[in-house]
C-alpha positions in Angstrom: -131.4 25.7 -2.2 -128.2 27.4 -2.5 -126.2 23.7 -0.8 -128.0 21.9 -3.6 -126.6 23.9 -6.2 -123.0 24.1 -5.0 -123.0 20.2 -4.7 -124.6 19.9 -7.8 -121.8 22.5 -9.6 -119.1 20.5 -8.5 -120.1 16.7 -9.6 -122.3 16.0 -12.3 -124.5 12.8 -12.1 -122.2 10.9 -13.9 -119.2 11.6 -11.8 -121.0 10.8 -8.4 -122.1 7.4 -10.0 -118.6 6.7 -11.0 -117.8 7.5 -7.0 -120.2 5.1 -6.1 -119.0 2.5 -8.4 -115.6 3.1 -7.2 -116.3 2.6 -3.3 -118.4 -0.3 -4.0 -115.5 -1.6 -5.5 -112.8 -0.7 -3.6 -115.4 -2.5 -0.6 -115.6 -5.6 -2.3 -111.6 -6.0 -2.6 -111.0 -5.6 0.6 -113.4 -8.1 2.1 -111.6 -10.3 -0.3 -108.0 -9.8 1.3 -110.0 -10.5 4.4 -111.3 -13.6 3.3 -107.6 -14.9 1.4 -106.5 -13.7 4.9 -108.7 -16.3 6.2 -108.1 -19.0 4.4 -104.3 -18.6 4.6 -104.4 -18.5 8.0 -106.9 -21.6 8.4 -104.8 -23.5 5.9 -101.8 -22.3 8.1 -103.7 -23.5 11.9 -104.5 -27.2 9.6 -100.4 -27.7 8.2 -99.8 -27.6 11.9 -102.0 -29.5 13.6 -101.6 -32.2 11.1 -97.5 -32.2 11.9 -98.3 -31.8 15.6 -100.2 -35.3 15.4 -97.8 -36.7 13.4 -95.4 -35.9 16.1 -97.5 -37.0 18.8 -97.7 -41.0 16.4 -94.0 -40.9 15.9 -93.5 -39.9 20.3 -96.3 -42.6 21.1 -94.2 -44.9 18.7 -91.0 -44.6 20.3 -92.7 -45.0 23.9 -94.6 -48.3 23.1 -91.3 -49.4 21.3 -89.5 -49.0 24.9 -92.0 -50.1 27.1 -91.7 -53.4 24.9 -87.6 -53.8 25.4 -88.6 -52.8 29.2 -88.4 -49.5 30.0 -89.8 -48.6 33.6 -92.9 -45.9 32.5 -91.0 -43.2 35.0 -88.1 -43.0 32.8 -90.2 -42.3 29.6 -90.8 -38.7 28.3 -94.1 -37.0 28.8 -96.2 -35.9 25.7 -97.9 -32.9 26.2 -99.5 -32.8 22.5 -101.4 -35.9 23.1 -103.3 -33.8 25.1 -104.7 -31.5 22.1 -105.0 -34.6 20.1 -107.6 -36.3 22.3 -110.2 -34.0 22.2 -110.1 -29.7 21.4 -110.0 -27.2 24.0 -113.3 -25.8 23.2 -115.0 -28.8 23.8 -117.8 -28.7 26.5 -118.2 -29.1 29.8 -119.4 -32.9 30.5 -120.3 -32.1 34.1 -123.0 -29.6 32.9 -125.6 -31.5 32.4 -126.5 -35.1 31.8 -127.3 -35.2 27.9 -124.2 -33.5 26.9 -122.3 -36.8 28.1 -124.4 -38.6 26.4 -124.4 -36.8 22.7 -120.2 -37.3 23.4 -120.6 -41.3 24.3 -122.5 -41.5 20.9 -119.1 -41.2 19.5 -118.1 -44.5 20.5 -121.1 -46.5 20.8 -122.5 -47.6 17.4 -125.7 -48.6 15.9 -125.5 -52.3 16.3 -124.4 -51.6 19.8 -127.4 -49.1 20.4 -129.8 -51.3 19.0 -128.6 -54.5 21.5 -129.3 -52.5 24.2 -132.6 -52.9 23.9 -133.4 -56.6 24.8 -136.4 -58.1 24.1 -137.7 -61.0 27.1 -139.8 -62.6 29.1 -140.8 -61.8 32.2 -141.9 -63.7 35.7 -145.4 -63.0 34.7 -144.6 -64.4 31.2 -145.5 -61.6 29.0 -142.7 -60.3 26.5 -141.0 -57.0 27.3 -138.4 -55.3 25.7 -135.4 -53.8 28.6 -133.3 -51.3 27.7 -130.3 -51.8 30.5 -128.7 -49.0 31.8 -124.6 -49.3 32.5 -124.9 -49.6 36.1 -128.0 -52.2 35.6 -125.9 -54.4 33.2 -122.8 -54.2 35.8 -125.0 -55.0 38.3 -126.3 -57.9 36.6 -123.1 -59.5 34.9 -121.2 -62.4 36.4 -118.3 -62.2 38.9 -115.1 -62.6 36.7 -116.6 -59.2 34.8 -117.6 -57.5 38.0 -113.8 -58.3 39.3 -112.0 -56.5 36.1 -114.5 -53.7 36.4 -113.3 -53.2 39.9 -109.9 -53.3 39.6 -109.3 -51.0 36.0 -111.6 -48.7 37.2 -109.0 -48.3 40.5 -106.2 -48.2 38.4 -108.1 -45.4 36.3 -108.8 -43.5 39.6 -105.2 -43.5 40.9 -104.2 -41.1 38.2 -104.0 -38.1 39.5 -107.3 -35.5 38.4 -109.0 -38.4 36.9 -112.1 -38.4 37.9 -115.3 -40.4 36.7 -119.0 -40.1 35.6 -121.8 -42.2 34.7 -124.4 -41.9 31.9 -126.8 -44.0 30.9 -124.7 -46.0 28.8 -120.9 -45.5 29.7 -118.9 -45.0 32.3 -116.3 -41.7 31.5 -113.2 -40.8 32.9 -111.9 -37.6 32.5 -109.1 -35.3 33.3 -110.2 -31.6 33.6 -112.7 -31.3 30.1 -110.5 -34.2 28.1 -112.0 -37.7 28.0 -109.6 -40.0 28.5 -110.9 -43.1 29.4 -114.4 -45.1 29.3 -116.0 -48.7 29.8 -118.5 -50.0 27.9 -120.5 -53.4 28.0 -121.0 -55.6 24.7 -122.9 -58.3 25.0 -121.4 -60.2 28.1 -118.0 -58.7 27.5 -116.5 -55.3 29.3 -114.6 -53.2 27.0 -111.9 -50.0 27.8 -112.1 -47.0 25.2 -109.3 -45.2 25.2 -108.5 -41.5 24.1 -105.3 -42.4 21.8 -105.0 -43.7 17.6 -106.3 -47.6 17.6 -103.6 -47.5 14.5 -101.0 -47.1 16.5 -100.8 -50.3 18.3 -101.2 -52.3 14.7 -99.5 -55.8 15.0 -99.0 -55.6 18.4 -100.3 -58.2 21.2 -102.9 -55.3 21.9 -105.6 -56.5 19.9 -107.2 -52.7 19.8 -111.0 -52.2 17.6 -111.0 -48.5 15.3 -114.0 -47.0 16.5 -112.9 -43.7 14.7 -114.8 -45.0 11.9 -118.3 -45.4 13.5 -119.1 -41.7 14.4 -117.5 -37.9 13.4 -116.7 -37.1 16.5 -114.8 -40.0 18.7 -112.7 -38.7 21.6 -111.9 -42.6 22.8 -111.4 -44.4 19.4 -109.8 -47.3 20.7 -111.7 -50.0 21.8 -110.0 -53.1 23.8 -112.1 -55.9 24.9 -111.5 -57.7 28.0 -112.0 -61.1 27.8 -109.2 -62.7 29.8 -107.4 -61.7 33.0 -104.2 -61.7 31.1 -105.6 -58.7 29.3 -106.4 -56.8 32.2 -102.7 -56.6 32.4 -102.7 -55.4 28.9 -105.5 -53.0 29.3 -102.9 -51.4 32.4 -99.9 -50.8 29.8 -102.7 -49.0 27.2 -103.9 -46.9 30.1 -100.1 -46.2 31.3 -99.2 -45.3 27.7 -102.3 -43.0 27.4 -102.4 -41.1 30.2 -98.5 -40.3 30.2 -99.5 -38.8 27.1 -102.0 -36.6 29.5 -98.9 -36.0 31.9 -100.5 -37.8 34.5 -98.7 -39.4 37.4 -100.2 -42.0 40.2 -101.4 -41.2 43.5 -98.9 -42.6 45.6 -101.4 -43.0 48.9 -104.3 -43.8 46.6 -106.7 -46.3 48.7 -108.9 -49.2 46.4 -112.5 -49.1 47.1 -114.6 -51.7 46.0 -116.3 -51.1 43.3 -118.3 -54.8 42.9 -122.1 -54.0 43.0 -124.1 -56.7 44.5 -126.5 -58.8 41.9 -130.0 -56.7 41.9 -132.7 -58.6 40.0 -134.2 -57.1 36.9 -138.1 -56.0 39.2 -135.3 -54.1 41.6 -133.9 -52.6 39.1 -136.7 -51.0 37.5 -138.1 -50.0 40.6 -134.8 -47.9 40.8 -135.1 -47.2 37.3 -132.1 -48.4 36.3 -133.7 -50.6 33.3 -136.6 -48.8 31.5 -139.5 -51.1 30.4 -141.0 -51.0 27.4 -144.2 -53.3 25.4 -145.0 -52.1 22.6 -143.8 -52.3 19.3 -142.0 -55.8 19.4 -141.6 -57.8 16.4 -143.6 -61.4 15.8 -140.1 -62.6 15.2 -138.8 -61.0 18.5 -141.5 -62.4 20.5 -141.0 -66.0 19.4 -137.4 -65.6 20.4 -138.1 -64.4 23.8 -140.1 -66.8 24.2 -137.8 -70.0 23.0 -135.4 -68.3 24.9 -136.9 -68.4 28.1 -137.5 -72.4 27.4 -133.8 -72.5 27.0 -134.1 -72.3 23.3 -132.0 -70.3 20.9 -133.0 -69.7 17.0 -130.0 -69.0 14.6 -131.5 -67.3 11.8 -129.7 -67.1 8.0 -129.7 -64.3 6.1 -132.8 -65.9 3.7 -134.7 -66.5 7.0 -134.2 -63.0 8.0 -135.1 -61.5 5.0 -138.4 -64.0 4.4 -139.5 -63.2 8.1 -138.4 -59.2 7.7 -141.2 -56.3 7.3 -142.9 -55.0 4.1 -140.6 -52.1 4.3 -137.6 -54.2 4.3 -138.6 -56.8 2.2 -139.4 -53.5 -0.9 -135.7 -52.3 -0.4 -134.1 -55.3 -0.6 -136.3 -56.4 -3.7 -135.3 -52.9 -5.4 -131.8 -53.4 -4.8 -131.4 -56.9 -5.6 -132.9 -55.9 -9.2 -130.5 -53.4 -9.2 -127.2 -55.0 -8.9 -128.4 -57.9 -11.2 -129.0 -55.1 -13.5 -125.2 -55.1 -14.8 -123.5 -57.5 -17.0 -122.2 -60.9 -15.9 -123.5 -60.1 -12.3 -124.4 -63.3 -10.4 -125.8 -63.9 -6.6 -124.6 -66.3 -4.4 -126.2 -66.7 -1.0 -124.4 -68.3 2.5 -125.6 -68.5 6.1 -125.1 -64.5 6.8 -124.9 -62.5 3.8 -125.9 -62.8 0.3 -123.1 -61.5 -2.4 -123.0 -60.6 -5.6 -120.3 -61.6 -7.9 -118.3 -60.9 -11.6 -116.5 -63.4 -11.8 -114.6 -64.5 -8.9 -114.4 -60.8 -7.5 -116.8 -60.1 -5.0 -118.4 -56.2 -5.7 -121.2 -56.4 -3.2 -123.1 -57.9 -0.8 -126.2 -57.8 1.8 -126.3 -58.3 5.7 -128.8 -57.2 7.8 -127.9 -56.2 11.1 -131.3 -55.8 13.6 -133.9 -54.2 11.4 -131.9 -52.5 8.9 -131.1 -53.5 5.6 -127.2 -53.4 4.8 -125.2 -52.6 1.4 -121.6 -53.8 1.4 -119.3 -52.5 -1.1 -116.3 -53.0 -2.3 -115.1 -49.6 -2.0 -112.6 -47.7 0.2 -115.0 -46.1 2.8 -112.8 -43.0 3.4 -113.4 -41.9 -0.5 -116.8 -40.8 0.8 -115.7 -39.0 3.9 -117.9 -35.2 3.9 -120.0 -36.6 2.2 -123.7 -37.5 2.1 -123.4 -40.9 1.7 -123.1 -41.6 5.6 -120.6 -45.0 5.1 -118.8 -47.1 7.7 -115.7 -48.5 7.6 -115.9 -52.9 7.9 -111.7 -53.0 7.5 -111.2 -51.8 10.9 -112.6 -54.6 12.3 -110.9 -57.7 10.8 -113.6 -58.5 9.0 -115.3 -58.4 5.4 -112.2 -57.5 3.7 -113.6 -58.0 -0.1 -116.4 -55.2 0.8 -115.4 -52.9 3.7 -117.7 -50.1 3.0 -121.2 -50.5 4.6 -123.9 -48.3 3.8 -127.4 -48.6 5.9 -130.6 -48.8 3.9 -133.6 -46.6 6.5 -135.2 -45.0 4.0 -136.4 -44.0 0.5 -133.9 -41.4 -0.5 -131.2 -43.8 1.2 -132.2 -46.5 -1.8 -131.4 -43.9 -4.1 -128.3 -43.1 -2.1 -127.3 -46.8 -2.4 -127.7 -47.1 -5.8 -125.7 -44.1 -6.6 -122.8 -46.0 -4.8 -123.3 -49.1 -6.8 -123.4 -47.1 -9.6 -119.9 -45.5 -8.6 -118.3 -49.2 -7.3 -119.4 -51.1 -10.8 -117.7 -48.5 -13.0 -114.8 -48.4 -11.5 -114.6 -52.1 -11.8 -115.3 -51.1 -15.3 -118.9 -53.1 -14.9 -121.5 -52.0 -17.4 -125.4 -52.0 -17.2 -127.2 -54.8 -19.4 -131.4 -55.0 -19.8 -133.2 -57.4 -17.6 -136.8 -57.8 -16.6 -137.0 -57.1 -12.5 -138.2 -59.8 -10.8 -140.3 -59.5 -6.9 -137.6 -60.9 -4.7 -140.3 -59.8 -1.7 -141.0 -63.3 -0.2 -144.1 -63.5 1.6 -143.6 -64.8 5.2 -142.8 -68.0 6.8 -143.3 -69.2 9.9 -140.3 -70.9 12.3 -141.1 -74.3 12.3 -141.4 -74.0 8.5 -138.0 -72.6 8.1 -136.7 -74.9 11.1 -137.7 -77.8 9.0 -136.2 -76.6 5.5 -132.8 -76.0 7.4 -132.8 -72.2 7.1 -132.8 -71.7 10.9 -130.8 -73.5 13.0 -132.0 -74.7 16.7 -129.8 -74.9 19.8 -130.7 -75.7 23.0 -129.6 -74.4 27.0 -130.5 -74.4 30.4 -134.0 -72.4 30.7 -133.8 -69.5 33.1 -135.3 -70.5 36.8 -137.5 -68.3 37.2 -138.0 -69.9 40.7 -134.7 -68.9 41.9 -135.3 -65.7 40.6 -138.3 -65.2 42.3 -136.7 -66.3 45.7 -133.9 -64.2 45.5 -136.1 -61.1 44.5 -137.5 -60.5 48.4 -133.9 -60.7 49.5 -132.8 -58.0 46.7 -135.9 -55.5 47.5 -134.7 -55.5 51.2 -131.8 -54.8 50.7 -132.8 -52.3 48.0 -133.5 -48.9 50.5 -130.1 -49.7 52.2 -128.4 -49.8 48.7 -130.4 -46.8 47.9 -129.1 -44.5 51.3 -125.8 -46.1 50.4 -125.7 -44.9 46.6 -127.1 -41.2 48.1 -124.4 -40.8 51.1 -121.4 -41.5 48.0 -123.2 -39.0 46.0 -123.1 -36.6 48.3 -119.4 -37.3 49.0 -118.5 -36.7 45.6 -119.9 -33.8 45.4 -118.4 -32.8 48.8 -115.4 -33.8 47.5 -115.5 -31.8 43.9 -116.6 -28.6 45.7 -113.5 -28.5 48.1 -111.4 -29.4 45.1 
């Protein structure tokens, strides 16, 4: 009773809300200086990274500049920033565990890529199966000149000193303690380096480099160089000389080449080692009659109208939607050809539709790194020589993603100071056709090959299978070698 009072003598209730008010505030202002403290020091960390790559472009610059007057690569300075460019220190350990490689080979594997691994055929029981081909099966199964240039980059990779290599499911890696600095990749019949260095670096050079920065938001190998020569095996050496000097690595000087060629496995042996998963269901009418032409040696080139007439319901609805859409605005007209239809004012080409797989595609005529952070999830068409009127892409999957699309048409058309005029929408959702029908009216074109031989096939499938369990022993005693090897490094 009596500490009650005392307190209450010496601050009246207005006082000791006034105290309160003050600390509150006095709180709040310094979490603020923490915060601006923050920010300045963020903003600080960002100034100089961003003049840290700019020094690493300008030091990459002057090396490629004297390795083209012929400069030996031992006399060249080392780059230790390239290093921190490639990939950040915090990054994660690959070795960890399987499907953390594979959420990092995402970054340079894109959608159309994804979606051709999955390959749609007919068996030797002559039912249609869809195979979705591992790395190792699609080596396995390639022709000799590819099998050769595999063998011999992937030694010159490995005489770098610390690099070291992994296989997923897709990719083959090659790292140097956690930094990626290396990887193949197989596209369609082709085997392709990704590199960990800036594609725009080597611009109208005789390296003939693809930006796959664009595809993904995280990309530790941006550059892409396809090897489709022998000539350019000699190229893809002086790319992987100039990278990995930037990773101060030198060469192993008694480094010993080990054949890395593996021996044709048919597709039943391959499963069976489940190097090619199998799946049935799900296949399209459209993909079925291709697998099956195919397998007569018969090949359908489909237009764009073809592909849209013989498209799903889904597809069709979007593309109807849209379609009314652009047509929607003022002198807007639409002109079709063999792979895209566009949409013109004029002579200026705003937009256009492609459809890659399943998906519906929206090109613009946009710069695709206005949109960058934000939730229109664009790609970038100008990195790859191609589509230079529109070089923004935009995938239709969904609903909300029409809406999406016609925000951006709406943002495109006014800057090209295009207005919106009344028009009655029209159902551009054709109802199917079959293939001979469109064969006949010329919208799908017909060419013709050697059928498989399934006989030879068949033949060579007991010789695979015995040799499959020594293959097998083989492929465990080098496992266990490499890990021998990593545990006494």
């Amino acid at each position: 009773m009596m500490r009650t009072y005392i307190s209450a003598s010496l601050f009246s209730p207005g006082q000791i809300t006034g105290i309160v008010l003050v600390a509150v505030l006095l709180a709040a202002l310094i979490a603020l200086n923490v915060y601006f403290a923050y920010l300045v020091h963020k903003r600080g960390v960002h100034r100089m990274q961003t003049e840290q790559l700019q020094r690493q472009r300008n030091e990459l610059l002057h090396k490629l500049d004297a390795m083209r007057a012929g400069a030996a690569l031992s006399d060249l300075p080392h780059t230790d920033a390239v290093v921190e460019a490639a990939e950040p220190d915090d990054e994660p350990d690959e070795e960890t565990d399987e499907e953390t490689d594979d959420e990092e080979g995402e970054a340079f594997v894109d959608d159309s890529e994804e979606e051709a691994t999955l390959e749609v055929e007919v068996n030797e029981a002559g039912n249609v199966v869809r195979y979705n081909r591992s790395f190792t099966a699609r080596i396995t199964q390639a022709d000799n000149d590819l099998k050769a240039r595999y063998s011999e980059l992937k030694n010159y990779l490995l005489a770098f000193r610390g690099v070291r290599a992994r296989m997923s499911w897709r990719r083959e890696t090659f790292h140097i303690g956690r930094k990626s600095v290396a990887g193949f990749v197989v596209r369609g019949k082709t085997l392709c380096l990704c590199l960990a260095t800036d594609p725009t670096l080597f611009e109208n050079t005789k390296y003939k480099v693809d930006d796959m920065s664009g595809r993904k938001g995280k990309n530790p190998l941006p550059c892409l160089y396809k090897l489709t020569s022998d000539r350019k095996v000699g190229y893809a050496k002086e790319l992987t000389d100039i990278v990995l000097a930037g990773f101060n690595a030198t060469k192993v000087a008694d480094y010993k080449p080990a054949d890395f060629t593996l021996p044709y496995k048919s597709t039943d042996v391959l499963i069976k080692r489940r190097l090619i998963k199998v799946t049935g269901g799900g296949i399209p009418d459209t993909a079925r009659e291709d697998a099956m032409a195919a397998a007569k040696g018969i090949h359908y080139n489909r237009s764009f109208a073809a592909r849209i007439i013989q498209s799903d319901d889904v597809l069709k609805g979007y593309y109807s939607k849209l379609k009314n859409y652009l047509l929607a605005h003022k002198d807007v007209t639409a002109a079709d050809s063999w792979k895209r239809e566009s949409f013109r004012r004029g002579r200026n080409t705003l937009a256009a539709f492609v459809i890659r797989g399943k998906t519906l595609c929206l090109c613009l005529a946009a710069d695709p790194a206005a949109f960058i952070g934000t939730k229109y999830k664009v790609e970038d068409l100008s990195k790859r020589g191609k589509n230079g009127n529109t070089p923004l892409l935009y995938r239709v999957k969904g609903d909300r993603r029409v809406t999406y699309a016609m925000q951006l048409i709406d943002r495109v058309f006014a800057e090209h100071g295009v207005e919106k005029a009344a028009a009655e929408p029209v159902n551009y959702a054709v109802p199917f056709t079959a293939t001979e029908t469109l064969v006949r009216r010329g919208l799908i074109r017909v060419t013709e090959s050697a059928a498989p031989d399934f006989r030879t096939l068949r033949d060579g499938l007991a010789e695979a299978a015995a040799t499959d369990d020594a293959g097998a022993a083989a492929q465990t005693s080098e496992n266990a070698a490499d890990r021998s090897t990593e545990e006494g490094k």
